[in-house]
C-alpha positions as CSV (number, residue, x, y, z in Angstrom):
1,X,-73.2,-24.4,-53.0
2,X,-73.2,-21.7,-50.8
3,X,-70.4,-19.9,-48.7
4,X,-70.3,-20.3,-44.6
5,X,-68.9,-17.8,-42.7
6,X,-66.2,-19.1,-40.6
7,X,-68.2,-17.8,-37.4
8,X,-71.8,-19.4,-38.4
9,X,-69.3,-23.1,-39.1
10,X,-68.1,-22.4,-35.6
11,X,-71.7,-21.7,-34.2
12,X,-73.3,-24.6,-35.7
13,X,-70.2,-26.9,-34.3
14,X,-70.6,-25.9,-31.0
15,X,-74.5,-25.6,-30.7
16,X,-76.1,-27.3,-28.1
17,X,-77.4,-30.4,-30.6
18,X,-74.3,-30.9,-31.5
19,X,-72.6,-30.5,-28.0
20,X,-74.8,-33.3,-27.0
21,X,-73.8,-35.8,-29.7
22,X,-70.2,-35.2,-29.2
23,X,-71.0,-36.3,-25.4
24,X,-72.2,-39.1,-27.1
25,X,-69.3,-40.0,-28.7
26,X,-66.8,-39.1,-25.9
27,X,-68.6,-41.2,-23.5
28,X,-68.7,-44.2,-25.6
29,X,-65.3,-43.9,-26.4
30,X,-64.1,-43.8,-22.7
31,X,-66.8,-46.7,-22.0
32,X,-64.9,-48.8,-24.2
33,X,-61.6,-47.5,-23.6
34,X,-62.1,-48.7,-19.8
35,X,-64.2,-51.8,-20.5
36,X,-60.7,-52.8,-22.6
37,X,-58.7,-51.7,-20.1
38,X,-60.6,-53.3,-17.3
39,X,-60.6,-56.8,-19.6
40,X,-56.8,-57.1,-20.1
41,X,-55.7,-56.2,-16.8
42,X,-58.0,-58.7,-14.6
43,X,-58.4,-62.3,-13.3
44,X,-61.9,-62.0,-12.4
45,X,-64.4,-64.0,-14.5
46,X,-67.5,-61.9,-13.6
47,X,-65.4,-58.4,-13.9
48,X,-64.4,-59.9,-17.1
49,X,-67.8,-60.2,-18.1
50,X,-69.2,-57.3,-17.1
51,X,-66.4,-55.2,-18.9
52,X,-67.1,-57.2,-22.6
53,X,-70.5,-55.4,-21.9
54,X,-69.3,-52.4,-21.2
55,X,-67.0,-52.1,-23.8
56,X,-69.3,-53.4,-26.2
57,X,-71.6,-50.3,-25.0
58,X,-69.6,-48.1,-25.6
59,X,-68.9,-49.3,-29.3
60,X,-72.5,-49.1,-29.8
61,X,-72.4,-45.5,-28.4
62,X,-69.9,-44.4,-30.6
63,X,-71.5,-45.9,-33.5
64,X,-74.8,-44.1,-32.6
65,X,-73.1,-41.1,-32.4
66,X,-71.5,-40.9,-35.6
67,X,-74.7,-41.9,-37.3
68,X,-76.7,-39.5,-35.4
69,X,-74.3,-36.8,-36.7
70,X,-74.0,-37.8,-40.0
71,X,-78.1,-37.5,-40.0
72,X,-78.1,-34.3,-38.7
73,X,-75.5,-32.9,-41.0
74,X,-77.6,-34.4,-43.6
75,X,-81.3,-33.3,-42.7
76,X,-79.9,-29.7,-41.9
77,X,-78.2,-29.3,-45.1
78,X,-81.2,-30.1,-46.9
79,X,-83.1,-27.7,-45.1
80,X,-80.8,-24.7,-45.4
């Protein structure tokens, strides 16, 4: 295994591939952050509703993004 400079580790965190996942998983976190927030604190049946969905998108957002990042850590390490 070979050494990484503390500057290419920081370059390859923050690259624009990577930027883009971490939206990923940011925004699904906050989707289901509000979609929980939204469920406990309403009386509405179809605002009920409609944040289970969200919330449940935003699991599914931040499972996709950890996947997607664990692939690309992956394939990238087996090409360098």
């Amino acid at each position: 295994m070979s050494r990484v400079s503390a500057s290419k580790a920081l370059a390859y965190a923050t690259g624009d591939e990577m930027l883009k996942l971490y939206g990923v998983l940011v925004g699904g976190w906050l989707l289901t952050f509000v979609g929980q927030f939204v469920l406990q604190t309403t009386f509405n049946a179809v605002l009920s509703l409609v944040s289970v969905i969200v919330a449940l998108a935003g699991a599914v957002a931040v499972l996709v993004g950890v996947v997607a990042i664990a692939y690309k850590l992956l394939a990238d390490g087996r090409v360098e």
